[in-house]
Structures are given as structure tokens and as C-alpha cells.
N, C-alpha and C positions, 0 to 999 in steps of 0.2 A: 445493177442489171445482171441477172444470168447470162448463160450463154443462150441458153433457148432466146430469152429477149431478145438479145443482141444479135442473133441470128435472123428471127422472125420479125426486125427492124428494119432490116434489109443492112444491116452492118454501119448501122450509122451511130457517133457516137457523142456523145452531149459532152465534151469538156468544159464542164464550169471550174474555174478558180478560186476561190473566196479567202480575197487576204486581209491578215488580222494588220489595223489599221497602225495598233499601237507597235506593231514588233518593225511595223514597215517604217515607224517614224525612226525606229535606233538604228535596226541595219542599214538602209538605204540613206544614200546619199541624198541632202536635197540639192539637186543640180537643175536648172531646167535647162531641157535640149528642146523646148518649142521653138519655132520659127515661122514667121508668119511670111508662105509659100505657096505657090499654084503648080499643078501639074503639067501646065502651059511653059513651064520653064525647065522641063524635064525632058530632052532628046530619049525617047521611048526606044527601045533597040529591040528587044526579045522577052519573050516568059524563057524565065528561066527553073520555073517551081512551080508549085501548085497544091496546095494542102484545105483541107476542109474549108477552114475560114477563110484565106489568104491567095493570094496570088503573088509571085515574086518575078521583078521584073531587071533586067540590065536596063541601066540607062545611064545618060552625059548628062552630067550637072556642072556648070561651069567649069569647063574641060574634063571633069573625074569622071571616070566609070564606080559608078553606085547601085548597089542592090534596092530596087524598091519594092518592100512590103507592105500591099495594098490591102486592107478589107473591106466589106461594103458592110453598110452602117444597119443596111436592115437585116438582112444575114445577121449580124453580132445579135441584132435584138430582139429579131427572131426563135433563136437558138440558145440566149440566153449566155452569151458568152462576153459580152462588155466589161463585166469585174477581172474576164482572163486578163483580156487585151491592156486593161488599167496595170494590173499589177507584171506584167510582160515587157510594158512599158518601163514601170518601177524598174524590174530589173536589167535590162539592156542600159537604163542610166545612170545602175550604181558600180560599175566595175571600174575601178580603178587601174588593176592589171589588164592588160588587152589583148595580151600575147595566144591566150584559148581561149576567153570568152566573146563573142562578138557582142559590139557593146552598139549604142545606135548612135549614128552622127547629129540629127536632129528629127523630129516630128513634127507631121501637121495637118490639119484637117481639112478638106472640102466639104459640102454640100453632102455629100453621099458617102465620099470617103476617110477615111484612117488611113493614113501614108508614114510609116518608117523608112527613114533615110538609111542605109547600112553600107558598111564596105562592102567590096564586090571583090569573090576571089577565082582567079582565073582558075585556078587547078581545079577547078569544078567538089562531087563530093567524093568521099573515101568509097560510096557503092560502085560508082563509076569509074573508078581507081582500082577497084577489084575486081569488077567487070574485066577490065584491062589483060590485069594479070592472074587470071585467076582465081589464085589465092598467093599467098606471103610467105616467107621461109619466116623461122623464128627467130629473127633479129630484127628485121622489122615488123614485124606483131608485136614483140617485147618494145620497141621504139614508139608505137601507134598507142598502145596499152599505159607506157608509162604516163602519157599526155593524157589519155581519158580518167584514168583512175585520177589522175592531179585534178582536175577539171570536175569530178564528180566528188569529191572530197573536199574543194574548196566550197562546191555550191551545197552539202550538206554542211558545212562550218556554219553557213549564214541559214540552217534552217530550209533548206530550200530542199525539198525533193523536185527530180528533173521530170521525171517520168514517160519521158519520152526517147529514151537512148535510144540512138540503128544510126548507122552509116551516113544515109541518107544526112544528117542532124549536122556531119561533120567536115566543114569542108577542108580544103588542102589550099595554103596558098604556093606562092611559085617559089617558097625556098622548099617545101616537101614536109611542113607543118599543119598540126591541125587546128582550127578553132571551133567551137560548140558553139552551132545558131538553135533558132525557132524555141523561145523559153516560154509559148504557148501553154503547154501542159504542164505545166509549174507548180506547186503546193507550199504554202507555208506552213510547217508542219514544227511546232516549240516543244509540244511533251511528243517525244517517240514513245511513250505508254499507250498514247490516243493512236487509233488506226484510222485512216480514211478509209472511207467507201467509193470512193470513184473507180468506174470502169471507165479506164482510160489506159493509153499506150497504142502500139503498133503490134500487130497479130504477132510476129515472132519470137517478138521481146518481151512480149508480156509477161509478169512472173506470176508463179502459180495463187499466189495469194490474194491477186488481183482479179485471175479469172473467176477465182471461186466464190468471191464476196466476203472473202474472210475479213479483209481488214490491211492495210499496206502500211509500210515506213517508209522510209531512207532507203531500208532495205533491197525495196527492188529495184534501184537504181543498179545493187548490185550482181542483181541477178541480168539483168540485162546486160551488164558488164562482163557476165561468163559468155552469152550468147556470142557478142561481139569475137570475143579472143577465138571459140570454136570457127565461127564465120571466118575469120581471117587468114584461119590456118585450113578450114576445107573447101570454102569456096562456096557454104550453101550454112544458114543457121541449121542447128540441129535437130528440131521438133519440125521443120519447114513441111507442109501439107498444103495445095491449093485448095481445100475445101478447108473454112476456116471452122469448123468445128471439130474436123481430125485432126487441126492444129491443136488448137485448145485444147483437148484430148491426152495427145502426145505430151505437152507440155506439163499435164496436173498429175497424169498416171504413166510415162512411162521414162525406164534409167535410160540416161545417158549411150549412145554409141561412139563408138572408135571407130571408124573402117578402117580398112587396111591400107586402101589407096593414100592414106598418108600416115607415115613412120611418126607418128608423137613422140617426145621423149616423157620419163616418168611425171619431172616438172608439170611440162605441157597437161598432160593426164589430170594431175594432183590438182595444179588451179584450177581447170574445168570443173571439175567435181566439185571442190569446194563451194565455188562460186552460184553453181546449181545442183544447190540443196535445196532440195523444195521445201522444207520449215524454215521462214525467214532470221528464226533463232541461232542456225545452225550455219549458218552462210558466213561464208569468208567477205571478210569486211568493217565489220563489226568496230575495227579499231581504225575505221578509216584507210587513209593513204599511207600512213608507215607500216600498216600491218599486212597491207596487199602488197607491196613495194619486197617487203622483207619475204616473199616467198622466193624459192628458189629457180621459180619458171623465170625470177629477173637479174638473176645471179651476172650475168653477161653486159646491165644494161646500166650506165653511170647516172641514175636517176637524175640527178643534181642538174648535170651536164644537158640534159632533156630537158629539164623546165626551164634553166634558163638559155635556152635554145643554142647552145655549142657545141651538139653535135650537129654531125653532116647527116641530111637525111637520107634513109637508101634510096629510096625514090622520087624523083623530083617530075612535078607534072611536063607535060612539053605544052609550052607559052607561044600559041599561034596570035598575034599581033594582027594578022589579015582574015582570023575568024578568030574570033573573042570567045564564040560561045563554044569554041571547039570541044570541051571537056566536060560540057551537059546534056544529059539524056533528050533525045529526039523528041522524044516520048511531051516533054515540055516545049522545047524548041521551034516546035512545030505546029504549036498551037498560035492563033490570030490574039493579036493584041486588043484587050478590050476596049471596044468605044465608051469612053467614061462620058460620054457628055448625051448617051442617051437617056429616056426617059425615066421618070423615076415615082413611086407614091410620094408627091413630095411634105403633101398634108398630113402623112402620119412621120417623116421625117421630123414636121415643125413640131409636132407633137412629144418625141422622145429627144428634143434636140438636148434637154439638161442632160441626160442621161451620158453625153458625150462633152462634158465642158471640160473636164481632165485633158480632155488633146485640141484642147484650142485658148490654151497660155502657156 
């Protein structure tokens, strides 16, 4: 899809997924996290999210506070997005480390819906965390950075481009750590020779090769990962336009700024740049996590010490006990909880019901 498309769509965006069945059989774990479950046994609390497909919910499941990821079944089938949701699933079930990737407690299906069970993390996301303060000094951007680069290097080990990096993606739990949700816009991508075509991403992050139709890797997992580090440190992404085709714009044809209002050091400068090189050839990354790691914007940070979480983080959320949802945007909060138990086309439901037999064993 161009931008014109994609504009004159009214900004709406098809992510299909399509994963290769044989690579899913080696990487992926076969575990099964089905559970056969109603939403009748779910103390429903808050939205706390809201994404194209998805809706994300706080709720009480036998005592626990749990994130639940709902979608509606005609929506996925509508839009073509049921192979995402299968293989979304795939991956939230094969992570054995749990420490940044949010992994899913169990799944299960209604009538109408697709229910992911997930932790729930009080310190809401890193947007909301920046919202807060602004922006970040460079020790904790180096701290935030060394976790995402880990995160985005283990998920290209298994083949997986993420595609979807921003803040929003990452939440903070209450020790002042991150873990990566929503693996919605996912790719299994085995020869990085083969480009995909998907116009997919979030307007800021999106890197230039994806807006242009050129063809994407891995790569712009990495580009999106320059964006982040800028964002952290100014308090706004760089290319950022509310008109999303002077974003797009911005993004394909124009260099990098500095402003003044914040003192970069050389380091700080050098990774940015790197990182957003508009030919994905030329892009920092390329050798993964020890070759980003080995730059000297991380000179200061004991990577080690990071991923296996022994450092202290610089900022730790504050943990309201008598309002839970204190650390998520209104914007969500404040929306009415969905009546799930109203009407529905049920007769074209019976009719796509194979379509969804993957989330009901």
C-alpha cells in the first residue's frame, strides 16, 4: 500500500501475518496454554488498551490481577487477520525466558470472542512514564535501551521480525523494568534476502523502507529502535507531524535533527544516526545485540547486569494499591466496558467457526 493508499483509506491498516508452518514446528515450543474458561469468571475492572483488533482489559481471576486481550471473532475475519492472532498466540507460548517478553498465562475462546490471559503490570507503559518525566537523562535511556535491544535481538535469533516497536508496546513493572507485549504485527521472516511487503507499523516508527514499498527485514525493528533512543532523550520522536503524511514525508526524505534544547553527547549523536540510516543496509545493527551493545553511547551501562536484572532501576513506577489503574492513559480508562453478551451475526459466526479451532484446545 503507498502512502496515497494509505491515506485515502482513511488510515486504516490490514496487518496479516502468515506464518511458515514448518519453521513454527522447530522454533516454537509445543506447549499448550488452552483452558477451557468463560468470561463469567473474570471480575472485569477497566480498559486499559485499545488497538485495532484488540481490546485490553484489567481484571480479578481468582484473586490475580490479569491483563485480558480480547478480540471479536468477526472483526479478525473481517479483516483478514486470524493467521496474525494463530501465530501471536504461537509466540506468547514459546518464551521460555519471561523477564521482557510477555508471555501468555493461558487462552480461550467464547462464542464471539478470543480471550488471552496475560500478566498485568502496574507501572503502566514507558509512553506514560515519559509523559511523566518528560524526557530521560542518559543513564536511563542507556538502562531502557540496553533491555529493548536485548528483546529485539533475541526475537530476531528466532526469525521473528517485531514490527511494531513505540513505547506504547512496553510496559514497566513495579521494580522499574521493561517487558515487550502485543506480538500482533509479527513476521516470520527465515531468508533476510526475501523482503516483505507489508505496510505495517505505527506512523512514527515506521522505517523508510516500509513506507516506500520497498521491501523490509529485521532491519526495521532497527530503525524503530533509533526512534525510541531520540524519543527518550527529547521527549517527542523525531520525524513526529500530526498530519500523517508529513510524517511519512519527514521520515523517507528528511536528516535527522539535534535541537538545542537538549545537550547530546557525541555517543548519543553517533547511535542515532546510525540506527537511522535510511538504506536498511547501512543501519546499525546488522550484527545484532553485541554490535549495538558495543557502541559507545553504552560505555557507562554493565549490559550483563541489565538483562539479568541486578541493576537498580532509575525509575521505579509509584504503586497505587487503592487505584490500580493509576499509571494508564485516561484516554483508555475511561472508556465503558464492553457488553460481551450482546448481539451478534451468529449464523455467519457458525459458518467460520473451523477458522478459529487453534483457540479452543
Amino acid at each position: 500500500m503507498s502512502i496515497r493508499e494509505f491515506i485515502e483509506s482513511g488510515g486504516s491498516m490490514n496487518i496479516n501475518t502468515h506464518a511458515n508452518s514448518l519453521l513454527l514446528e522447530e522454533e516454537f515450543k509445543k506447549e499448550n496454554y488452552y483452558k477451557d474458561e468463560s468470561l463469567s469468571n473474570f471480575d472485569i475492572k477497566s480498559v486499559i488498551g485499545k488497538g485495532k483488533a484488540s481490546t485490553i482489559y484489567l481484571a480479578i481471576y481468582q484473586g490475580e490481577k490479569v491483563a485480558l486481550k480480547i478480540f471479536d471473532k468477526l472483526y479478525l475475519y473481517k479483516n483478514d487477520l486470524v493467521e496474525g492472532i494463530i501465530l501471536e498466540k504461537k509466540i506468547l507460548s514459546s518464551f521460555t525466558d519471561k523477564k521482557f517478553l510477555c508471555h501468555i498465562k493461558f487462552y480461550f475462546s467464547t462464542k464471539t470472542k478470543i480471550v488471552f490471559v496475560l500478566p498485568f503490570f502496574q507501572g503502566g507503559d514507558l509512553f506514560n512514564m515519559l509523559l511523566t518525566n518528560k524526557k530521560f537523562d542518559f543513564s536511563t535511556v542507556g538502562f531502557y535501551a540496553t533491555q529493548i535491544a536485548h528483546m529485539i535481538s533475541f526475537l530476531h535469533s528466532k526469525n521473528i521480525a517485531y514490527r511494531d516497536l513505540k513505547l506504547e508496546n512496553l510496559m514497566v513493572n513495579e521494580n522499574g523494568y521493561l517487558t515487550l507485549i502485543d506480538f500482533g504485527s509479527c513476521k516470520i521472516i527465515e531468508d533476510q534476502n526475501e523482503l516483505e511487503s507489508s505496510f505495517v507499523g505505527s506512523t512514527d516508527y515506521m522505517a523508510p523502507e516500509i513506507i516506500n514499498g520497498e521491501g523490509h527485514n529485521l532491519m526495521a525493528d532497527w530503525w524503530s529502535f533509533g526512534i525510541i533512543i531520540y524519543e527518550l532523550l527529547y521527549g517527542v520522536p523525531p520525524f513526529h507531524d500530526d498530519k500523517i503524511e508529513r510524517c511519512f514525508d519527514l521520515i523517507t526524505t528528511s536528516n535527522i535533527r539535534f535541537p538545542s534544547k537538549v545537550k547530546l553527547s557525541p555517543s548519543a549523536k553517533d547511535i542515532i544516526l546510525k540506527l537511522l540510516k535510511k538504506k536498511p543496509s547501512e543501519r546499525l545493527g546488522k550484527g545484532e545485540f553485541d554490535q549495538v551493545i558495543a557502541h559507545p553511547f553504552f560505555e557507562s551501562i554493565t549490559a550483563n547486569n541489565v538483562i539479568i536484572q541486578k541493576t537498580t532501576a532509575p525509575i521505579k513506577p509509584t504503586i497505587n494499591e487503592s487505584n490500580i489503574i493509576h499509571n494508564f492513559d485516561k484516554i483508555y480508562t475511561n472508556l465503558d466496558i464492553e457488553n460481551f453478551d450482546q448481539a451478534v451475526d451468529i449464523s455467519l459466526l457458525n459458518q467460520i467457526s473451523s477458522l478459529f479451532e487453534e483457540f479452543e484446545k
